[in-house]
C-alpha positions in Angstrom: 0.0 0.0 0.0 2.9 2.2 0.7 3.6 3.8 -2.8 4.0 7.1 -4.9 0.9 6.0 -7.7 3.8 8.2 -9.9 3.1 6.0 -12.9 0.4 5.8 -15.4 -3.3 5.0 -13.9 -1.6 6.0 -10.6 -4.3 8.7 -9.6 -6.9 6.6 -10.0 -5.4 3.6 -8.1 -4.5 6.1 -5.2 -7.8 7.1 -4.6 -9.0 3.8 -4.3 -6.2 2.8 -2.1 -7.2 5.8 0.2 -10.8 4.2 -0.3 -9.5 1.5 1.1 -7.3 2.5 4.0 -10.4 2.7 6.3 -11.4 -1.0 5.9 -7.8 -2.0 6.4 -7.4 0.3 9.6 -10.3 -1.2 10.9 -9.3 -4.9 10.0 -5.4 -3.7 11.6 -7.5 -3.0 15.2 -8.6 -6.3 15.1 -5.5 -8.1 15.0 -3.6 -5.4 17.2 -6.6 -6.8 19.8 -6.3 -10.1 19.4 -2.2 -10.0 20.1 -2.0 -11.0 15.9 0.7 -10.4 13.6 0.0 -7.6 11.0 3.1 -8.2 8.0 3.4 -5.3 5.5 4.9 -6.8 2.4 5.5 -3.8 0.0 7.2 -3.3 -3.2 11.2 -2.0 -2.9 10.4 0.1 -6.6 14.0 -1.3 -7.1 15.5 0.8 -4.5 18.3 -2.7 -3.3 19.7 -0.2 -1.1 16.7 1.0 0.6 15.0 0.4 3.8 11.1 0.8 4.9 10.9 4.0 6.6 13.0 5.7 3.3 9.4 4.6 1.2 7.3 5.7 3.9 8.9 9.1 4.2 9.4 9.3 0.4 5.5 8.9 0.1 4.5 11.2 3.3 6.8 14.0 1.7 5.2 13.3 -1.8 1.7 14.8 -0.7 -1.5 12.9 -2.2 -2.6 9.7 -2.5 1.0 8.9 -1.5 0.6 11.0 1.7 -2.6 9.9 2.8 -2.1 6.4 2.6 1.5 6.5 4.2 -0.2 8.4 7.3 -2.6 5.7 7.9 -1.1 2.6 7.2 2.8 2.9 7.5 4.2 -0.2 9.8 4.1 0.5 13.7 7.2 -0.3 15.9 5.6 -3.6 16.7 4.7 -4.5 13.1 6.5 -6.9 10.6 7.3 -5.8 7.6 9.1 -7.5 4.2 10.3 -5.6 1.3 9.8 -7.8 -2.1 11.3 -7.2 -6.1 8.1 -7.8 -7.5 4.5 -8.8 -7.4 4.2 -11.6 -4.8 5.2 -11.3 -1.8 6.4 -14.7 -1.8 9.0 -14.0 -4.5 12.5 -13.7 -3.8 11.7 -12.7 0.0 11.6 -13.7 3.7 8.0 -14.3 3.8 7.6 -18.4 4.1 10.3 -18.2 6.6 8.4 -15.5 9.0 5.4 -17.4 9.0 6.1 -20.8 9.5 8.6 -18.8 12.6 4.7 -17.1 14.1 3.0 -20.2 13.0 0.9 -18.7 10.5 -1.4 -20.6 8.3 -4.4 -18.2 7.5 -3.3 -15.3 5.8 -5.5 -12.2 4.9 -4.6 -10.3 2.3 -5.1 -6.2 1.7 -3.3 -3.5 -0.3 -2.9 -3.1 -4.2 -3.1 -3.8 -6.8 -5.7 -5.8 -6.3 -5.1 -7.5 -10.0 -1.1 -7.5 -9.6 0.7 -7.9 -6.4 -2.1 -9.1 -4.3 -3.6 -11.6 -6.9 0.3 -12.9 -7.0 0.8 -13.8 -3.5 -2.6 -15.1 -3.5 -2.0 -17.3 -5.8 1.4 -18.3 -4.3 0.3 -18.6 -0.6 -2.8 -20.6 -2.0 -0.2 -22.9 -3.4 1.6 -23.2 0.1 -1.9 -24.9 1.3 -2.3 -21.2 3.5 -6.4 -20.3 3.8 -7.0 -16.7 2.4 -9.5 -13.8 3.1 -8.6 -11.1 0.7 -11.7 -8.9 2.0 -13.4 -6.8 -1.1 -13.2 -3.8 1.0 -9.5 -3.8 2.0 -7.5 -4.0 -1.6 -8.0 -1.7 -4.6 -7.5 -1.7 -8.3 -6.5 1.0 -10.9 -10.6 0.4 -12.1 -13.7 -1.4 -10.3 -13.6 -3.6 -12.7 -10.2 -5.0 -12.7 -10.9 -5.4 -8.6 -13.8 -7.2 -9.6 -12.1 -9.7 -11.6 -9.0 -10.5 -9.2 -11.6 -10.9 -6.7 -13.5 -13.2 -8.7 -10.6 -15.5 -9.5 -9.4 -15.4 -5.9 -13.0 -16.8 -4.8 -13.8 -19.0 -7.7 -10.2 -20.4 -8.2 -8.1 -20.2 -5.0 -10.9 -20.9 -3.1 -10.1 -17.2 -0.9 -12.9 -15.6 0.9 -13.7 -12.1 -0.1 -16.1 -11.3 1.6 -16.1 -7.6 3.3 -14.3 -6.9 6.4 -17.4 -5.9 8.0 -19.1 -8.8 7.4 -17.1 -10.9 8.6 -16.5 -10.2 12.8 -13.5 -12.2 13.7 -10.0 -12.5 12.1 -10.9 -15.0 10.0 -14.1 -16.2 8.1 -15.1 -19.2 9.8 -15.7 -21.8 7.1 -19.5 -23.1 6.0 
């Protein structure tokens, strides 16, 4: 979610990430109460030298969509985060490790783009036998209909839940 939306469709991706920001703060009180671990898994833009807080601060100093989005949902002190090289955040990073170390198996998935990076490491954790909630409410897409789509094969083919984060009450959809 962290990013500059300095690239073309950009605008209109940032203002549904800032859409979306409310739904993830929300979903980011739960786990905080529940003593659960939130993992921000962001795109390093190709910055191999960088570190987390430079992207935040780049992003909060950008103004914007950038801004807006980097005030509500940059990492916390007591946060995880993992920076990746490209779309899935299982790709090339630390991730598997870190959740088989906090015992992780049910993974819920928010940010953007909901066609690109999140659809990617949906599709990777669903391969690694993790259940997924990717809640409709809580990732974004450059249109409503591209969001529509990733959501659809998420549901239909990776057997995710998307349902809301308000509609469902815990940190996980219990199954049917």
């Amino acid at each position: 979610m962290i990013n500059l939306f300095d690239f073309a469709g950009g605008d209109a991706l940032g203002a549904a990430a800032e859409a979306a920001c409310a739904g993830i703060v929300r979903l980011r009180r739960r786990f905080d109460a529940a003593a659960a671990p939130v993992i921000h898994v962001n795109d390093n833009f190709a910055h191999w030298q960088g570190q987390f807080g430079n992207l935040v601060t780049a992003c909060a100093d950008a103004g914007g969509h950038a801004a807006a989005v980097a005030r509500r949902l940059a990492p916390r002190p007591h946060d995880y985060h993992v920076l990746k090289p490209k779309h899935s955040g299982f790709l090339a990073t630390p991730l598997t490790i870190l959740l088989a170390k906090l015992q992780v198996r049910r993974l819920v998935l928010t940010g953007v783009a909901a066609d690109s990076c999140v659809l990617a490491t949906a599709q990777d954790a669903n391969m690694r036998e993790f259940a997924l909630w990717v809640p409709g409410d809580c990732v974004a897409a450059i249109t409503p209909r591209r969001k529509r789509a990733a959501l659809a094969v998420v549901a239909q083919s990776l057997d995710g839940d998307t349902r809301s984060s308000r509609s469902v009450p815990g940190l996980f959809p219990v199954p049917p």
